[in-house]
C-alpha positions as CSV (number, residue, x, y, z in Angstrom):
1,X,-10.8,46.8,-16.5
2,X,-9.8,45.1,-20.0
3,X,-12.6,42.5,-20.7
4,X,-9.9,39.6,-20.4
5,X,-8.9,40.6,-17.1
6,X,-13.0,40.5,-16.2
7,X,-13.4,36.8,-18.0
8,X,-10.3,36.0,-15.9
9,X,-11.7,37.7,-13.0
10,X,-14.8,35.4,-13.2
11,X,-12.5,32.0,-13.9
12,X,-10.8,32.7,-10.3
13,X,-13.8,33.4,-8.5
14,X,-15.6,30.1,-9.8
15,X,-12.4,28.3,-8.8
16,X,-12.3,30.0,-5.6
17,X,-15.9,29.2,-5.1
18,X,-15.5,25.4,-6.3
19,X,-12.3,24.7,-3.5
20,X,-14.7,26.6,-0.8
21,X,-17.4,24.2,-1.8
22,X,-15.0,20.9,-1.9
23,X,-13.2,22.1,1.9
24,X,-16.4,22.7,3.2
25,X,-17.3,18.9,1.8
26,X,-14.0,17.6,3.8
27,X,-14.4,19.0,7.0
28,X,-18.1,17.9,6.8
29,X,-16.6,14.1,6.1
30,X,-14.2,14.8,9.0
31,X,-16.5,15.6,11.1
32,X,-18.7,12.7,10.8
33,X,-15.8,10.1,11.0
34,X,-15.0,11.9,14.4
35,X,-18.6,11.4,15.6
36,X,-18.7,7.9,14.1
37,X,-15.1,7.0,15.8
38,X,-16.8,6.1,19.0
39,X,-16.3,3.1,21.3
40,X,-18.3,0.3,19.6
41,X,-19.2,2.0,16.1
42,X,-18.4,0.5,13.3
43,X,-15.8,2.8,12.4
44,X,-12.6,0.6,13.7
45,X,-12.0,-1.7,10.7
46,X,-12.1,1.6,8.5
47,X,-10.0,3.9,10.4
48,X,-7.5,0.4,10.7
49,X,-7.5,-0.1,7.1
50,X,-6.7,3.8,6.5
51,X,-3.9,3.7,8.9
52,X,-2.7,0.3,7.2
53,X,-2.8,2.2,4.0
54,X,-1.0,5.2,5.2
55,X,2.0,3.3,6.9
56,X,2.4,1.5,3.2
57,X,2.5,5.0,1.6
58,X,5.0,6.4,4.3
59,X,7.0,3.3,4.6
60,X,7.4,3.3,-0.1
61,X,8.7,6.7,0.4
62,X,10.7,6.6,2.8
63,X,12.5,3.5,1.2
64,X,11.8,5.3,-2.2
65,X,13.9,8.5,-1.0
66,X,16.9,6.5,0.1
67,X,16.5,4.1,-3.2
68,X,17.1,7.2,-5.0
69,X,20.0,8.5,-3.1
70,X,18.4,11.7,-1.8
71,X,19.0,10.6,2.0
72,X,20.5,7.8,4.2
73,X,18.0,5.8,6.5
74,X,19.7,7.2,9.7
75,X,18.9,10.4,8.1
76,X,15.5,10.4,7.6
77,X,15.2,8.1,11.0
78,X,17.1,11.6,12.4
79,X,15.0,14.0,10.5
80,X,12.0,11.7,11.7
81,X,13.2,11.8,15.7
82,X,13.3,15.7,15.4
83,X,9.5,16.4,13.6
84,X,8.5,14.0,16.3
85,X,9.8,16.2,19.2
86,X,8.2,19.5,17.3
87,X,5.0,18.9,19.2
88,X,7.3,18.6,22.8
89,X,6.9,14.9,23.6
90,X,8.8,12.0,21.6
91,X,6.3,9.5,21.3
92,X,6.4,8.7,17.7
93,X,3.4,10.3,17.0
94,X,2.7,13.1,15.1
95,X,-0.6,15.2,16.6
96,X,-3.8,15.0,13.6
């Protein structure tokens, strides 16, 4: 093995090693805001604010896309209907 493949080889692992180290971080967040997401924590206004946030983002893009010519509303509102029914029930909900 050339020494730049080796120096390279060494680059990848520590970047391997970094995104093992910041997943492992996430689902360690997850799971605490699943333990904390119980009936009277204090969670609530949070996990409302996030959802608040998230419906802003989808709702910017979705205008965004149409804006831009790249879809029709009762397209995406189709395309929408069908992800919907990937998980078996039309409830417009999407399971986390």
């Amino acid at each position: 093995m050339s020494l730049i493949n080796w120096i390279f080889d060494i680059h990848q692992h520590g970047r391997i090693d970094r995104a093992e180290k910041e997943s492992q971080a996430v689902r360690q967040e997850l799971a605490q805001m699943r333990a904390n997401a119980t009936v009277g924590s204090d969670r609530g206004p949070h996990i409302d604010k996030v959802a608040g946030e998230l419906a802003l983002s989808i709702k910017t893009l979705q205008r965004m896309l149409v804006q831009k010519g790249l879809c029709t509303a009762e397209e995406f509102m189709a395309l929408l209907d069908d992800v919907d029914a990937e998980d078996g029930k039309r409830d417009g909900r999407a399971p986390v």
